[in-house]
PDB file of the backbone (N, CA, C, O) and the ligand in Angstrom, with CONECT records:
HET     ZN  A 101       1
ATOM      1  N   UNK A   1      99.549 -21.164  -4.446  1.00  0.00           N
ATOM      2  CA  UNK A   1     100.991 -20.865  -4.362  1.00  0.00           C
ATOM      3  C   UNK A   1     101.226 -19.359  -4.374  1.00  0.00           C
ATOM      4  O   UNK A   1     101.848 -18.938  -3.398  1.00  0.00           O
ATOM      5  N   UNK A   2     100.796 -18.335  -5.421  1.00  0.00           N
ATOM      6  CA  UNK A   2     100.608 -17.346  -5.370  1.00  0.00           C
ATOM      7  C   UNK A   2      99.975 -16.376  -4.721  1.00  0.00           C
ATOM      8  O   UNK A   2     100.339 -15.215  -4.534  1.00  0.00           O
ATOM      9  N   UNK A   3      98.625 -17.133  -4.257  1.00  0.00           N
ATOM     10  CA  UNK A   3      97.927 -16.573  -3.717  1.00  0.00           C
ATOM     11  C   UNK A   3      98.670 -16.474  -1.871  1.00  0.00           C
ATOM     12  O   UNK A   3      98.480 -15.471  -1.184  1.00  0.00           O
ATOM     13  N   UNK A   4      99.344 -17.489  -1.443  1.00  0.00           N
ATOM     14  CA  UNK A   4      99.987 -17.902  -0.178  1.00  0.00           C
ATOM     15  C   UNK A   4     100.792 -16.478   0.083  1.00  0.00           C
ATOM     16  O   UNK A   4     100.443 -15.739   1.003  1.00  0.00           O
ATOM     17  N   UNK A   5     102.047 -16.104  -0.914  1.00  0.00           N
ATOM     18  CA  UNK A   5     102.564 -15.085  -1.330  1.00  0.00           C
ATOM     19  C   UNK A   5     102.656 -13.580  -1.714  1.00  0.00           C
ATOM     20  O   UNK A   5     103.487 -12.691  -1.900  1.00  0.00           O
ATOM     21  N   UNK A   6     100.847 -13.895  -1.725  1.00  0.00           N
ATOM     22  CA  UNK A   6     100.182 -12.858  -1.295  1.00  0.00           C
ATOM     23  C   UNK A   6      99.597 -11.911  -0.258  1.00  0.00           C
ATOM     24  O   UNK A   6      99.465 -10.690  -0.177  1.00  0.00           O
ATOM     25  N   UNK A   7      99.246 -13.149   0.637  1.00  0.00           N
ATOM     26  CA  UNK A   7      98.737 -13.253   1.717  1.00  0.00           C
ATOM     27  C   UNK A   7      99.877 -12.249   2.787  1.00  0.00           C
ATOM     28  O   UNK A   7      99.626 -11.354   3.595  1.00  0.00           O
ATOM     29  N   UNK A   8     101.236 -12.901   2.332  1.00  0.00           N
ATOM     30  CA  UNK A   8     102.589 -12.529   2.935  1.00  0.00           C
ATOM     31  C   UNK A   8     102.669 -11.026   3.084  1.00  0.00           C
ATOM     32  O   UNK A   8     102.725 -10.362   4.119  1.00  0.00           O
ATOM     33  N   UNK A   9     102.664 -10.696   2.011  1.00  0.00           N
ATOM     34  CA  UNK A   9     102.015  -9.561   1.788  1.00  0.00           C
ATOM     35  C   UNK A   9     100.690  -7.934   2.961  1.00  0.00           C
ATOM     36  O   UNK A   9     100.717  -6.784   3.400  1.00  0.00           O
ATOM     37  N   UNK A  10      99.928  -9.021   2.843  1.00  0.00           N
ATOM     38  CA  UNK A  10      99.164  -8.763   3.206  1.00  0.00           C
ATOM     39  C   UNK A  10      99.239  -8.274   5.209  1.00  0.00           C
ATOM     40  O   UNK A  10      98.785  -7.404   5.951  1.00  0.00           O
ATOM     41  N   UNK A  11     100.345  -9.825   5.316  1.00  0.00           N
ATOM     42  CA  UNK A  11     100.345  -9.422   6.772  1.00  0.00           C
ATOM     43  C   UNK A  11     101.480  -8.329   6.877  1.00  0.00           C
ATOM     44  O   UNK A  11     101.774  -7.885   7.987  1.00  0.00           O
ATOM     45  N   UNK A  12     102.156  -7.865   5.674  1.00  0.00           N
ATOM     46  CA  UNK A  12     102.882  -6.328   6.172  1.00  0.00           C
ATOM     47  C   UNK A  12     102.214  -5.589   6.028  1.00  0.00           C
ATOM     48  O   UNK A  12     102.631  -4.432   6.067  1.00  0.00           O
ATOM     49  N   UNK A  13     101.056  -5.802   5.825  1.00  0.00           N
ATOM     50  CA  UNK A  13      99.821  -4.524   5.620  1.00  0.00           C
ATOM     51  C   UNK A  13     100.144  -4.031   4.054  1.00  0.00           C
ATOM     52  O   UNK A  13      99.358  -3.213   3.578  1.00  0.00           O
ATOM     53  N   UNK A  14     101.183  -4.456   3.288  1.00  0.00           N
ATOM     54  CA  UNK A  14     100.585  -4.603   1.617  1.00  0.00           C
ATOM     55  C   UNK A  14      99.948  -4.961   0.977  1.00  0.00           C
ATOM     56  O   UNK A  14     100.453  -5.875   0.325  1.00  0.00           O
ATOM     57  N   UNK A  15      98.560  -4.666   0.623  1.00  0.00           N
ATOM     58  CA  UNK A  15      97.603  -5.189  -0.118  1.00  0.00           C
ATOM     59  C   UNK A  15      97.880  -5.319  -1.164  1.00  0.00           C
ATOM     60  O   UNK A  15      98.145  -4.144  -1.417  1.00  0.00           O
ATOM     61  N   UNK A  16      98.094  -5.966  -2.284  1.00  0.00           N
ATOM     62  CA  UNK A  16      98.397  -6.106  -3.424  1.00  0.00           C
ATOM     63  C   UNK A  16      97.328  -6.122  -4.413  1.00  0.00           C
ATOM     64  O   UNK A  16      97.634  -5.585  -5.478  1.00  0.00           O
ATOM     65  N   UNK A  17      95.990  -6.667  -4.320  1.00  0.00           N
ATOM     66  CA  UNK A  17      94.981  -6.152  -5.026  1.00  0.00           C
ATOM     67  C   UNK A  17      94.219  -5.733  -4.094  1.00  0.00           C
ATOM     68  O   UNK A  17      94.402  -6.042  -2.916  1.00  0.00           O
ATOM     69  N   UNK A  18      93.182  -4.907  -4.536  1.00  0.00           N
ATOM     70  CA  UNK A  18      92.366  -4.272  -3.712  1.00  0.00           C
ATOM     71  C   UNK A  18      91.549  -3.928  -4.780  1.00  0.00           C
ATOM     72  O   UNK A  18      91.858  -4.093  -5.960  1.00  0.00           O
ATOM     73  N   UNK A  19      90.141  -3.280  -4.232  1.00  0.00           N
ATOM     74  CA  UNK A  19      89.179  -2.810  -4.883  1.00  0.00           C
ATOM     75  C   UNK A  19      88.582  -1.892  -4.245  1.00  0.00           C
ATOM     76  O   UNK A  19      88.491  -2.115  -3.038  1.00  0.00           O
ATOM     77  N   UNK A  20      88.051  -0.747  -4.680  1.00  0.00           N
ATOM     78  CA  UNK A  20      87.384   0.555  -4.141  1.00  0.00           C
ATOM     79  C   UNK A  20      85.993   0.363  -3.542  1.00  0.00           C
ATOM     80  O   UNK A  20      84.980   0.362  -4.242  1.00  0.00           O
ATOM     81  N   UNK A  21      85.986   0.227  -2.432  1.00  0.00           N
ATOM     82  CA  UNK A  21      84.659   0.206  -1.372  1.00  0.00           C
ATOM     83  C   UNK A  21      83.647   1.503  -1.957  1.00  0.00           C
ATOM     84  O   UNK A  21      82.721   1.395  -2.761  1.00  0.00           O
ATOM     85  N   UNK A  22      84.146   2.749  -1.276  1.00  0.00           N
ATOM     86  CA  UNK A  22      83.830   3.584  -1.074  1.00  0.00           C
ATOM     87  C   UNK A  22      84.726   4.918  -1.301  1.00  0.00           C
ATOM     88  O   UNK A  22      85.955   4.894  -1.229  1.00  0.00           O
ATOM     89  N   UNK A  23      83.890   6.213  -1.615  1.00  0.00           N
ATOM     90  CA  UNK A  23      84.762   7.518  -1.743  1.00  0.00           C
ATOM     91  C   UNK A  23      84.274   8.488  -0.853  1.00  0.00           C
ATOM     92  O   UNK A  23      83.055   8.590  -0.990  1.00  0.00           O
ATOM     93  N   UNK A  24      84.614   9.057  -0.208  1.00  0.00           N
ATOM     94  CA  UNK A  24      83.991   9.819   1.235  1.00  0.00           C
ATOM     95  C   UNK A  24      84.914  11.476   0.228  1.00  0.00           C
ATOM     96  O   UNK A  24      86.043  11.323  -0.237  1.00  0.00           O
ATOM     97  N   UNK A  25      84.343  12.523   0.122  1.00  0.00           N
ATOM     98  CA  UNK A  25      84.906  13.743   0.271  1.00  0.00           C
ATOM     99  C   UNK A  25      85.253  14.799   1.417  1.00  0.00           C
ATOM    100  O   UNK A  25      84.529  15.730   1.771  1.00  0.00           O
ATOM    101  N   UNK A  26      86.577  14.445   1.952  1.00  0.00           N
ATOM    102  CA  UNK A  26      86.881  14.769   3.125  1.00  0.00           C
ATOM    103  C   UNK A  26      87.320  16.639   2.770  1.00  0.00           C
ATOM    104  O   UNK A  26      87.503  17.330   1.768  1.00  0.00           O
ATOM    105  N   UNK A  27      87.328  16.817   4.157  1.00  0.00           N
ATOM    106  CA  UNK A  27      87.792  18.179   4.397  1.00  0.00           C
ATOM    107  C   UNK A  27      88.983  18.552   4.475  1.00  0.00           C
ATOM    108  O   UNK A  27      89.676  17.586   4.795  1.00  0.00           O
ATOM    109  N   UNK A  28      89.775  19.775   4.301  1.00  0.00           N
ATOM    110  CA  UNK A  28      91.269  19.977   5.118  1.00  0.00           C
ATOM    111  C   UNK A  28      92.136  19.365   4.042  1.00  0.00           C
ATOM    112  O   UNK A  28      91.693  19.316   2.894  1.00  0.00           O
ATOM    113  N   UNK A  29      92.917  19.060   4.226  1.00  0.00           N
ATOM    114  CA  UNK A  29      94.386  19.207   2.904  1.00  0.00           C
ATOM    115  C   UNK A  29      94.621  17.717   2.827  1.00  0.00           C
ATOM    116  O   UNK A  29      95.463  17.180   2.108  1.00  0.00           O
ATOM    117  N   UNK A  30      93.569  16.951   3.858  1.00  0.00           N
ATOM    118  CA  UNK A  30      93.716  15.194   3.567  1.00  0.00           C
ATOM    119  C   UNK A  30      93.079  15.053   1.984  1.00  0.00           C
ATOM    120  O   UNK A  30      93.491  14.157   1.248  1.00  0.00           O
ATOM    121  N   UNK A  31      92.060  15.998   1.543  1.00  0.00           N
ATOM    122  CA  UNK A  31      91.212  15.528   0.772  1.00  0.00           C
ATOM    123  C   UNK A  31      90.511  14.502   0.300  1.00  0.00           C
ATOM    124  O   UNK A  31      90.595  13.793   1.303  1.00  0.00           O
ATOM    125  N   UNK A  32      89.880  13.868  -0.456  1.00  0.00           N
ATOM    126  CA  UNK A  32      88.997  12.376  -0.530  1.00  0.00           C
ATOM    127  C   UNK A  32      89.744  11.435  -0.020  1.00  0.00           C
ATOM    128  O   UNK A  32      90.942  11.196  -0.174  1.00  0.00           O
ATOM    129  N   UNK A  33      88.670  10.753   0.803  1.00  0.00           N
ATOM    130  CA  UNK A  33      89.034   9.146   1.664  1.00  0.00           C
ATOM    131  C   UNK A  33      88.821   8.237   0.865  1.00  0.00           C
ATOM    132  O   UNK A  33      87.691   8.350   0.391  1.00  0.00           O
ATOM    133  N   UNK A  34      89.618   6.992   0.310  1.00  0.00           N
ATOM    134  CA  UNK A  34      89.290   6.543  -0.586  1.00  0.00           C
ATOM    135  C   UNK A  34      89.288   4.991   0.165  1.00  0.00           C
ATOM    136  O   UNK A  34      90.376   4.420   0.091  1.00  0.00           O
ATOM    137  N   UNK A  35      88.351   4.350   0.777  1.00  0.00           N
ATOM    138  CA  UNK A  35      88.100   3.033   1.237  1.00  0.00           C
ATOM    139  C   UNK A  35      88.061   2.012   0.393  1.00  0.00           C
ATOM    140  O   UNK A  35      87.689   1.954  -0.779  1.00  0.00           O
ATOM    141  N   UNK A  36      88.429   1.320   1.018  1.00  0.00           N
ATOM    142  CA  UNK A  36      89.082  -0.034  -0.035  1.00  0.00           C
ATOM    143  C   UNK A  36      89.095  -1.515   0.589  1.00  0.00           C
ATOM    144  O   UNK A  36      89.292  -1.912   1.738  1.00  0.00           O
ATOM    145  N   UNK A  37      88.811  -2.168  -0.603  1.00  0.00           N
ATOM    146  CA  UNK A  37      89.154  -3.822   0.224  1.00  0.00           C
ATOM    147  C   UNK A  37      89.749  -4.625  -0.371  1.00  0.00           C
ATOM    148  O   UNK A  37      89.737  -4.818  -1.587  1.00  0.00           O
ATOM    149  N   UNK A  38      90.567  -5.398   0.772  1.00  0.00           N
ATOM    150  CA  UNK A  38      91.448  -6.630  -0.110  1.00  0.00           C
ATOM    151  C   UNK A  38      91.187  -7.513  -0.767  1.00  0.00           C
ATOM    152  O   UNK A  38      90.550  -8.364  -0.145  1.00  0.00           O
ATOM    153  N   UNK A  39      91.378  -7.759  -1.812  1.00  0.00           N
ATOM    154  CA  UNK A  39      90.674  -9.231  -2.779  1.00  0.00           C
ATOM    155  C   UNK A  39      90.806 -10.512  -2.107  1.00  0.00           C
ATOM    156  O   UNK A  39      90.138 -11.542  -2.191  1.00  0.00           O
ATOM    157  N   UNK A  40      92.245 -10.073  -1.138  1.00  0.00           N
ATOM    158  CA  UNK A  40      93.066 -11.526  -0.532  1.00  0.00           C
ATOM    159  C   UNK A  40      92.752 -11.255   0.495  1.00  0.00           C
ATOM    160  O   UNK A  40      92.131 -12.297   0.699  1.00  0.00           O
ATOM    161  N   UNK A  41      92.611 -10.606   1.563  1.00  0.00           N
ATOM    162  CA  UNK A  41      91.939 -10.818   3.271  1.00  0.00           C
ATOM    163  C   UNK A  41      91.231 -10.473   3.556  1.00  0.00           C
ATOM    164  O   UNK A  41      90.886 -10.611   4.730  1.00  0.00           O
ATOM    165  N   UNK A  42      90.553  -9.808   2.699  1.00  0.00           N
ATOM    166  CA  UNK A  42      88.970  -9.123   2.687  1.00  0.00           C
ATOM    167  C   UNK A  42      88.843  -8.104   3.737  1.00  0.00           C
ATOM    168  O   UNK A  42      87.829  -7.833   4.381  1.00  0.00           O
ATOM    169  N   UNK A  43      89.883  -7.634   3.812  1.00  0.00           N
ATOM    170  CA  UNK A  43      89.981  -6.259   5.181  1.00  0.00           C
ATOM    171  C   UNK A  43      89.633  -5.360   4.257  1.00  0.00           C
ATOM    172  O   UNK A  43      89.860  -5.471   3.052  1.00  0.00           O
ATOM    173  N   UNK A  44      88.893  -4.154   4.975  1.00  0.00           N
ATOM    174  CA  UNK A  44      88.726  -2.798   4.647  1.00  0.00           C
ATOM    175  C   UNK A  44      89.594  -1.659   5.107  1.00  0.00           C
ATOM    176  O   UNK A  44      89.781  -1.556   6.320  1.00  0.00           O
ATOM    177  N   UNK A  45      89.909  -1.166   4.641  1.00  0.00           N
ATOM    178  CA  UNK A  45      90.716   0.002   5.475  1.00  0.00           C
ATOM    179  C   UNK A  45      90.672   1.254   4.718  1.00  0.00           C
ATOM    180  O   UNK A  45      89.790   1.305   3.860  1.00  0.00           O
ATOM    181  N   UNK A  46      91.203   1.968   4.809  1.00  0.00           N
ATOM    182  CA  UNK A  46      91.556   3.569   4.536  1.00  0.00           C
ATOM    183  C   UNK A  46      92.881   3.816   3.609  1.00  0.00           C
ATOM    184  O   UNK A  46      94.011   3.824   4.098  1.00  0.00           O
ATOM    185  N   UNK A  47      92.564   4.059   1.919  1.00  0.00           N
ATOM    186  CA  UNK A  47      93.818   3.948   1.735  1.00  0.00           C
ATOM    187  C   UNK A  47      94.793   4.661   2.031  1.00  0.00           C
ATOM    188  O   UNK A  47      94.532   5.859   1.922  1.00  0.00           O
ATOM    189  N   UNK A  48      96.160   4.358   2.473  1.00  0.00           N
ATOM    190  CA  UNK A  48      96.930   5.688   2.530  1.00  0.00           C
ATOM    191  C   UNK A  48      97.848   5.859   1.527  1.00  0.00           C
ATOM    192  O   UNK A  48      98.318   4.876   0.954  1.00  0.00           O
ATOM    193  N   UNK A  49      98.095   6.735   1.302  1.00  0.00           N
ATOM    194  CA  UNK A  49      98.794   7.721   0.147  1.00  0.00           C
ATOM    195  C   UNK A  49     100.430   7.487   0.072  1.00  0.00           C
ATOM    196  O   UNK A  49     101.177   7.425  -0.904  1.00  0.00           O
ATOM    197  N   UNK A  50     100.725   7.368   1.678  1.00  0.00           N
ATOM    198  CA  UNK A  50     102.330   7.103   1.564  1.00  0.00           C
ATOM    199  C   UNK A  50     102.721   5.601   1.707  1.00  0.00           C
ATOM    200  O   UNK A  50     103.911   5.286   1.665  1.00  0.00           O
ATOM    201  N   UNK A  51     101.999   4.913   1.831  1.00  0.00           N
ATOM    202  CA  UNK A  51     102.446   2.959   1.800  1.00  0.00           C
ATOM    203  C   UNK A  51     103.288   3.025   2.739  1.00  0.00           C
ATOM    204  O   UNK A  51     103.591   3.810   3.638  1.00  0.00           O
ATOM    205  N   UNK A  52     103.695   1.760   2.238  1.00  0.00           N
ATOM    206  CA  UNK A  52     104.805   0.987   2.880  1.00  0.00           C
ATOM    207  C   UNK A  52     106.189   0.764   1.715  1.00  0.00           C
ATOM    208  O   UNK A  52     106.204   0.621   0.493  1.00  0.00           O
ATOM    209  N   UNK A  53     107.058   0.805   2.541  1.00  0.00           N
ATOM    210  CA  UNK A  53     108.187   0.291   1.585  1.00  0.00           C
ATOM    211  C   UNK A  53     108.272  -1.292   0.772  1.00  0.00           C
ATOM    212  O   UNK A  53     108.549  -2.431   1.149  1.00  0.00           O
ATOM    213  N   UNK A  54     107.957  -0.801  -0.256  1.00  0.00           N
ATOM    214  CA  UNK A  54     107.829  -1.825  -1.423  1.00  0.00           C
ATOM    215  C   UNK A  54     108.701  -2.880  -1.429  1.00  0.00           C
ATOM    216  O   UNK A  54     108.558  -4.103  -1.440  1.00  0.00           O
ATOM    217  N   UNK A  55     109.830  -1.983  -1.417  1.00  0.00           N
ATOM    218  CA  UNK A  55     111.294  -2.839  -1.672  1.00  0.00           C
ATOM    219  C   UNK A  55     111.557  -4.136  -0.579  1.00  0.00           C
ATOM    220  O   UNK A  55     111.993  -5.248  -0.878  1.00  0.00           O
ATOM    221  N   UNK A  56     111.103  -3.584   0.958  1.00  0.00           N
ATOM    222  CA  UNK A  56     110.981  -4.750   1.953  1.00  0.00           C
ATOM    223  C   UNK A  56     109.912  -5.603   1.665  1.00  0.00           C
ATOM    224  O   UNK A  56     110.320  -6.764   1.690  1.00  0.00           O
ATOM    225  N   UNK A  57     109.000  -5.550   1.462  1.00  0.00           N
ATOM    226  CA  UNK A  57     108.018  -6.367   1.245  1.00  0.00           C
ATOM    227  C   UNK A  57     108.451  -7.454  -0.101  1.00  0.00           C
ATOM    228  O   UNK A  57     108.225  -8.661  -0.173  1.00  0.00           O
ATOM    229  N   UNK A  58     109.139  -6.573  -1.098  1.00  0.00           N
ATOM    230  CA  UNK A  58     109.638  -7.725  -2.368  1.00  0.00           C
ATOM    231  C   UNK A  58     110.443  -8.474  -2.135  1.00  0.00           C
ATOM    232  O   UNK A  58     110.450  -9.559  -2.716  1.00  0.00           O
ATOM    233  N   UNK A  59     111.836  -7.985  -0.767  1.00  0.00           N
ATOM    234  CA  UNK A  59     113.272  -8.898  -0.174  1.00  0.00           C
ATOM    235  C   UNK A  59     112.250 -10.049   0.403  1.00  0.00           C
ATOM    236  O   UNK A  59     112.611 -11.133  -0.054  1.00  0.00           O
ATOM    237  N   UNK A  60     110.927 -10.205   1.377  1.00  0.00           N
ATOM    238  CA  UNK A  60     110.540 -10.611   2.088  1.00  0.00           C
ATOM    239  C   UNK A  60     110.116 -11.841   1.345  1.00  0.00           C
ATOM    240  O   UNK A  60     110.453 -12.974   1.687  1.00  0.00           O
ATOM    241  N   UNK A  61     109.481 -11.608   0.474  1.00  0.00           N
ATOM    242  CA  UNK A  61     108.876 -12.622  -1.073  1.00  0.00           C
ATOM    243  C   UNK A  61     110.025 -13.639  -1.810  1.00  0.00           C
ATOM    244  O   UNK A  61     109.952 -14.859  -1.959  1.00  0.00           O
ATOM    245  N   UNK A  62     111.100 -12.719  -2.212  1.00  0.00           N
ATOM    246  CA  UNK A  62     112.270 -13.371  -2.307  1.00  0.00           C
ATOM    247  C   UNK A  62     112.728 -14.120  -1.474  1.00  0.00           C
ATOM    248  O   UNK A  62     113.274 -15.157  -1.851  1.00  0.00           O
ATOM    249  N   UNK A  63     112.650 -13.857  -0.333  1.00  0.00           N
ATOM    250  CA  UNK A  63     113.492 -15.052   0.515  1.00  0.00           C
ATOM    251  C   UNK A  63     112.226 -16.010   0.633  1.00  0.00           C
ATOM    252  O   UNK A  63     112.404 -17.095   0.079  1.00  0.00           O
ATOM    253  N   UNK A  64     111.217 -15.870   1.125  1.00  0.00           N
ATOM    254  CA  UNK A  64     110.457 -16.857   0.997  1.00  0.00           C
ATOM    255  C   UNK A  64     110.455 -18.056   0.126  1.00  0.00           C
ATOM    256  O   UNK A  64     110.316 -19.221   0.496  1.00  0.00           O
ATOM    257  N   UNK A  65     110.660 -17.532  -1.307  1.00  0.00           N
ATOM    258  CA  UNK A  65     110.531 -18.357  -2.503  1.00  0.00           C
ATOM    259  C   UNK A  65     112.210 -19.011  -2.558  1.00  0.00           C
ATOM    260  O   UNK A  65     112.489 -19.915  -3.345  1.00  0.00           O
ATOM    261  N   UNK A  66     113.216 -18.427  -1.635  1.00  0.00           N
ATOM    262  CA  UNK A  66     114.390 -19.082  -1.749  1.00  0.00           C
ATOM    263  C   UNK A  66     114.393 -20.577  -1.122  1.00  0.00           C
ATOM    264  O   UNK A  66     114.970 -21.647  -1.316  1.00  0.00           O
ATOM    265  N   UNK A  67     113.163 -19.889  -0.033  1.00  0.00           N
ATOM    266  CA  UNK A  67     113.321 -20.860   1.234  1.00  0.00           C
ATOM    267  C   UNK A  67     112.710 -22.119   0.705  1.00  0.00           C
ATOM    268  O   UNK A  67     113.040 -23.272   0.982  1.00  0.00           O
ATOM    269  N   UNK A  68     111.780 -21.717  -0.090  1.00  0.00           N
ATOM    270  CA  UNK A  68     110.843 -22.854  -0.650  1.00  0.00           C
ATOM    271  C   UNK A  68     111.750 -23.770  -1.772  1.00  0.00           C
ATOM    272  O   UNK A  68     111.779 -24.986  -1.960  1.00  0.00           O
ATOM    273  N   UNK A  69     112.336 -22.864  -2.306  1.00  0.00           N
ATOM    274  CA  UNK A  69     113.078 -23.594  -3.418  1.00  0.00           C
ATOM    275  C   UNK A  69     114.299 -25.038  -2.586  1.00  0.00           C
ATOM    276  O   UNK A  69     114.598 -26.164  -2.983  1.00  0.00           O
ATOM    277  N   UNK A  70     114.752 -24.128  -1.153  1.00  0.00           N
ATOM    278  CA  UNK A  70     115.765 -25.193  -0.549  1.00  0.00           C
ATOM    279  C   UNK A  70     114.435 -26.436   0.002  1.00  0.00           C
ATOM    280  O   UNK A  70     113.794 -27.091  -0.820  1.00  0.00           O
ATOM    281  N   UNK A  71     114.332 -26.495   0.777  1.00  0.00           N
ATOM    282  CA  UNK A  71     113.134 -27.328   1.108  1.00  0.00           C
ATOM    283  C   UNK A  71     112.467 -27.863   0.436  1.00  0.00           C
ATOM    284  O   UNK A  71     111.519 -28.505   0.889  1.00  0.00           O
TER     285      UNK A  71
HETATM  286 ZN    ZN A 101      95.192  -7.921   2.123  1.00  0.00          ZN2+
END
C-alpha cells in the first residue's frame, strides 16, 4: 500500500529513500557527485542538489489516497 505510493513518487523522479552508491570528487563549483540508488526502483542516478518540488509531489499523494478512499 505504501510502498505503491511510493513508487508514485518515484515516477516524478522523487526518490523517497535512497542509498549512497558511490562518491566521485568532482571538479569546478559542481563539487562531489554523490550517486545514489532507489530502495523502491532500484534506479541509479546522480543526486541533484535542487530536487523537485516537494509540495507537488505531496498534492499528487493526497489525491491519490482521496481517490482510493472514494472507490
Ligand atoms: Zn525511485
Amino acid at each position: 500500500m505504501l510502498e505503491k505510493l511510493l513508487i508514485v513518487c518515484c515516477y516524478f523522479d522523487y526518490h523517497p529513500k535512497i542509498r549512497l552508491v558511490d562518491v566521485k570528487i568532482g571538479f569546478g563549483p559542481s563539487g562531489k557527485i554523490e550517486k545514489v540508488e532507489c530502495k523502491i526502483c532500484k534506479k541509479v542516478y546522480i543526486r541533484d542538489k535542487k530536487g523537485i518540488n516537494l509540495t507537488i509531489v505531496l498534492l499528487v499523494i493526497l489525491l491519490l489516497v482521496l481517490v482510493m478512499l472514494l472507490f
